[in-house]
Backbone bond lengths (Angstrom), bond angles and torsions (degrees), N, CA, C in turn:
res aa  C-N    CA-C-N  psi(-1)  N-CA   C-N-CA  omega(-1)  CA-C   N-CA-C  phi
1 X - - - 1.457 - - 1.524 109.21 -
2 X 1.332 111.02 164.43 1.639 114.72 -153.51 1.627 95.05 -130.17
3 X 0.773 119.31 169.04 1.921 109.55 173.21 1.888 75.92 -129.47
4 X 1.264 105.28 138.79 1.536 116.81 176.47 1.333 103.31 -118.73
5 X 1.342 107.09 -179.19 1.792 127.83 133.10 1.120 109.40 -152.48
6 X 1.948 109.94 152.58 1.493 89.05 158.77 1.272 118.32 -142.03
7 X 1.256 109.35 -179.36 1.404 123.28 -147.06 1.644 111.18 -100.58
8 X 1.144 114.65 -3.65 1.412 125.20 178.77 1.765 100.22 -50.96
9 X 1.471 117.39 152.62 1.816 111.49 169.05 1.344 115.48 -78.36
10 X 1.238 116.46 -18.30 1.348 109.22 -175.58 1.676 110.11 -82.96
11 X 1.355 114.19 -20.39 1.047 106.68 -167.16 1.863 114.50 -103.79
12 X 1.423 107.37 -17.77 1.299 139.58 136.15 1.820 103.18 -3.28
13 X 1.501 110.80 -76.34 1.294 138.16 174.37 1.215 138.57 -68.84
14 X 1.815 109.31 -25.04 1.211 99.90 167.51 1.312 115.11 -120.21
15 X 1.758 127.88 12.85 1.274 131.08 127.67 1.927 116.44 -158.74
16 X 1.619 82.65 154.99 1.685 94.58 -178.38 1.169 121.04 -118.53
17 X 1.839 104.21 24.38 1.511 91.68 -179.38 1.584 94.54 -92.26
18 X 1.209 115.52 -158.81 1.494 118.76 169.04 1.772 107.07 -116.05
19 X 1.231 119.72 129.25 1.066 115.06 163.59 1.775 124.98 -105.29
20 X 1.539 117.74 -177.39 1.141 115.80 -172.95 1.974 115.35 -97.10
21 X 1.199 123.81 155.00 1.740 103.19 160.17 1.052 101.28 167.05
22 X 1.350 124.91 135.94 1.029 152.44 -158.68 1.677 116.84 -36.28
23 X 1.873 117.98 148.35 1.276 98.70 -174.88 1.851 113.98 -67.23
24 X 1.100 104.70 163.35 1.839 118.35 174.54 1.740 104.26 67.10
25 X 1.175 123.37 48.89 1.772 123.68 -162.11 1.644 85.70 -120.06
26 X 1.415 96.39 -179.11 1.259 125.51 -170.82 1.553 122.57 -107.59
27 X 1.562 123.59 118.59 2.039 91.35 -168.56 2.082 108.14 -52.04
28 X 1.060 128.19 161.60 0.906 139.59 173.64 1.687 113.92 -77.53
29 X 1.044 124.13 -30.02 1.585 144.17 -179.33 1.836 99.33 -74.64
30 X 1.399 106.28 -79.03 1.471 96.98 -172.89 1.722 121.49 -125.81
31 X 1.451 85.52 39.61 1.833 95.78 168.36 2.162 110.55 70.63
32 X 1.359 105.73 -18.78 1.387 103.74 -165.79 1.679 110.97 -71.64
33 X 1.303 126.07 159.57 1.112 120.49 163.01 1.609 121.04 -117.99
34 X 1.658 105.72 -21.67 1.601 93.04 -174.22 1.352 106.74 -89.34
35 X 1.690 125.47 13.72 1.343 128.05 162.49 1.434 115.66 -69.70
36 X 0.954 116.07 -24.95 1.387 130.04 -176.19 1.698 137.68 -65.47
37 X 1.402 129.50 106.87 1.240 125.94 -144.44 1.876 102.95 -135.03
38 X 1.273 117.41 132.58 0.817 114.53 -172.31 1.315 109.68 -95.79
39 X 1.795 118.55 155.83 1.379 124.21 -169.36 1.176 106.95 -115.19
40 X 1.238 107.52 138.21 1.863 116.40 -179.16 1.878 95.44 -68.75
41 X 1.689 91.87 157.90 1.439 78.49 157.74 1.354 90.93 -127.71
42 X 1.335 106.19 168.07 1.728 119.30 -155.42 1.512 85.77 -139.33
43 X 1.310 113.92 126.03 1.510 126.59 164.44 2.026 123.22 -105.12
44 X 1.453 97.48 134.34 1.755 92.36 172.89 1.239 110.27 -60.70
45 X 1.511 101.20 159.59 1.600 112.69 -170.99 2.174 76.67 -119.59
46 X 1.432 98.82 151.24 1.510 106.71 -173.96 1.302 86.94 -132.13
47 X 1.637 132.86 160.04 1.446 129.06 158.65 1.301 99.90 -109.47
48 X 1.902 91.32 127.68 1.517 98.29 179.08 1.771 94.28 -141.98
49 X 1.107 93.81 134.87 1.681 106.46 -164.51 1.556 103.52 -88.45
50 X 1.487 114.62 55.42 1.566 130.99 169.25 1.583 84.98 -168.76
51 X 1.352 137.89 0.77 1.267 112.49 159.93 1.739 140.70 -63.19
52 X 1.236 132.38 158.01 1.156 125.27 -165.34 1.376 113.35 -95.95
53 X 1.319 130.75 -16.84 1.470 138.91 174.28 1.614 104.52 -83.77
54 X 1.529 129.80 131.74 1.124 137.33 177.61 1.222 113.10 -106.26
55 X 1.346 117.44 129.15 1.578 106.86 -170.93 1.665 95.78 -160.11
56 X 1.373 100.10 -164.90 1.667 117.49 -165.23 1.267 92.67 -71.08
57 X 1.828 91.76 122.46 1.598 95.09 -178.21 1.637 138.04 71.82
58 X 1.569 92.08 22.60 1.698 79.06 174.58 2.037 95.99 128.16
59 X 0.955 95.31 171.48 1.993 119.40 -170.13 1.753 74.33 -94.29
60 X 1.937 91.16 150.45 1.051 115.48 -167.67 1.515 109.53 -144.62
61 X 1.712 147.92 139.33 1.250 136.12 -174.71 1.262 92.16 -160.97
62 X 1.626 117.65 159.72 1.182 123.70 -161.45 1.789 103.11 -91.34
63 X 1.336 114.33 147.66 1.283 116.20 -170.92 1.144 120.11 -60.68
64 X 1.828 107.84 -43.57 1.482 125.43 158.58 1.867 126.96 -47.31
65 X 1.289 100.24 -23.02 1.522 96.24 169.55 1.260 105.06 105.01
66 X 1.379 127.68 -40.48 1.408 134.96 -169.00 1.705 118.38 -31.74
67 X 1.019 137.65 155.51 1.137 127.95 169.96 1.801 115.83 -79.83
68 X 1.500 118.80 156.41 1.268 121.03 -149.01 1.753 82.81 -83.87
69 X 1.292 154.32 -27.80 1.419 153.46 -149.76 2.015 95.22 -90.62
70 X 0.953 95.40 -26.73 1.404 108.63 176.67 1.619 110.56 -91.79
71 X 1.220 143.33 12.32 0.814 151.63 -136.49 1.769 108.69 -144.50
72 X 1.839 122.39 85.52 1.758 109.82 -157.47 1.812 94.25 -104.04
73 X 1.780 111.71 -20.01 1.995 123.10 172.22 1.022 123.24 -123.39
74 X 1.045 140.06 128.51 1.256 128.75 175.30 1.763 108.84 -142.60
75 X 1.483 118.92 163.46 1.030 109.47 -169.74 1.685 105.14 -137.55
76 X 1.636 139.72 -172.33 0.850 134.36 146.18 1.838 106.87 -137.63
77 X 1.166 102.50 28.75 1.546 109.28 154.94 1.722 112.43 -123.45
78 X 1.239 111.31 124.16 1.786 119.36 -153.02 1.644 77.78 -90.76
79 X 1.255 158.39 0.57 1.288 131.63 144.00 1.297 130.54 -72.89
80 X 0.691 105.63 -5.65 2.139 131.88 166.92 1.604 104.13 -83.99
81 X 1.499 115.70 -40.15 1.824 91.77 -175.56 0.856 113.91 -95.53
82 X 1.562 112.42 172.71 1.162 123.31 -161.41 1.845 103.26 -134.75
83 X 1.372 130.02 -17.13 0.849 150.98 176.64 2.130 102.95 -28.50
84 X 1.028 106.38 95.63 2.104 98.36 169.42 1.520 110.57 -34.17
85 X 1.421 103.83 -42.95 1.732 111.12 -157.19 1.412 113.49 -79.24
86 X 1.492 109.62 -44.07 1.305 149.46 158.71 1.405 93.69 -41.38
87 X 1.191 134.92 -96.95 1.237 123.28 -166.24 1.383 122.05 -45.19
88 X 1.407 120.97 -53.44 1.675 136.22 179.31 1.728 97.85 -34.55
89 X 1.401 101.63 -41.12 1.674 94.87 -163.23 1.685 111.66 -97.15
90 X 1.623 115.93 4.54 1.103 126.37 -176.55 1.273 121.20 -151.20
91 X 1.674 126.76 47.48 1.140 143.05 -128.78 1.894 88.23 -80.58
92 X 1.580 124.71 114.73 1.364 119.75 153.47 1.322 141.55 -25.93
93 X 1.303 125.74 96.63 1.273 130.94 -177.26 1.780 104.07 -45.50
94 X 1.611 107.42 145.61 1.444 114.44 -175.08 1.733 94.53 -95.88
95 X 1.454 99.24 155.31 1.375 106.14 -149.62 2.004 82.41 -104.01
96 X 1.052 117.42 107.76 1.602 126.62 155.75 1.178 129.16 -64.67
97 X 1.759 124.04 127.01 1.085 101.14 145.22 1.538 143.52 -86.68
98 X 1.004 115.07 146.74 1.725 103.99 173.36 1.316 117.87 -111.07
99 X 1.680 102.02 -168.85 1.596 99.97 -160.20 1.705 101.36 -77.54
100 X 1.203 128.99 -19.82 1.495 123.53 174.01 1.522 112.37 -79.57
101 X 1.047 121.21 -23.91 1.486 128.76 163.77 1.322 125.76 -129.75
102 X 1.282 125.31 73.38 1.411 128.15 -178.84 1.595 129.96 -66.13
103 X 1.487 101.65 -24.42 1.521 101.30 167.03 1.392 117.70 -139.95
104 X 1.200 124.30 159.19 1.234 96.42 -170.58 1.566 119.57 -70.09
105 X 1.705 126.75 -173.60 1.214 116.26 -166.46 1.883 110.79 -83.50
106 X 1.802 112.88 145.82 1.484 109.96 178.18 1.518 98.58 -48.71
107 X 1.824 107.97 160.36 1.727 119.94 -176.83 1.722 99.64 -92.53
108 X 1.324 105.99 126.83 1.378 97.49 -163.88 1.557 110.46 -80.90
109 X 1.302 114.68 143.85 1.683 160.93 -108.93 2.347 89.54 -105.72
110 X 1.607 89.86 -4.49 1.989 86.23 -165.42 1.698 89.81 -113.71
């Protein structure tokens, strides 16, 4: 199984999540196939000082558990993954505003 999306307009509209289905298939929404694009999945990197990946600052392993040979993205910013498992075990903090910064900043104007 493949995790897709696709890119057709009609289907654009009547969904944006990504679903899964088999390689050489059809989207399920509007029958097309060369709309169809496959999605990496991208796993968190956690620092755990028995991990097997060495990196900046310390041993590194995926949050999801997976083994590193199994492993083709990976990230250590959890707004970058995309991983189900990965997330479940490292759920993204929601981004607040506060009273010194209430919205985020205007996109600059150059």
């Amino acid at each position: 199984m493949t995790t897709c999306t696709c890119l057709s307009m009609e289907c654009r509209e009547a969904h944006s999540k990504p679903f899964t289905l088999p390689p050489d298939k059809k989207c399920p929404v509007c029958g097309y196939s060369n709309t169809l694009r496959a999605i990496a999945t991208v796993h968190y990197l956690v620092r755990d000082v028995n991990g097997n990946l060495k990196g900046y600052n310390g041993n590194y392993r995926p949050a999801c558990g997976v083994a590193l040979k199994d492993i083709n993205n990976a990230t250590g910013d959890i707004r970058a993954a995309n991983c189900p498992e990965c997330l479940k075990a490292h759920p993204p903090e929601p981004v607040l505003a506060t009273e010194e910064s209430p919205t985020l900043p205007p996109p600059d104007e150059n």
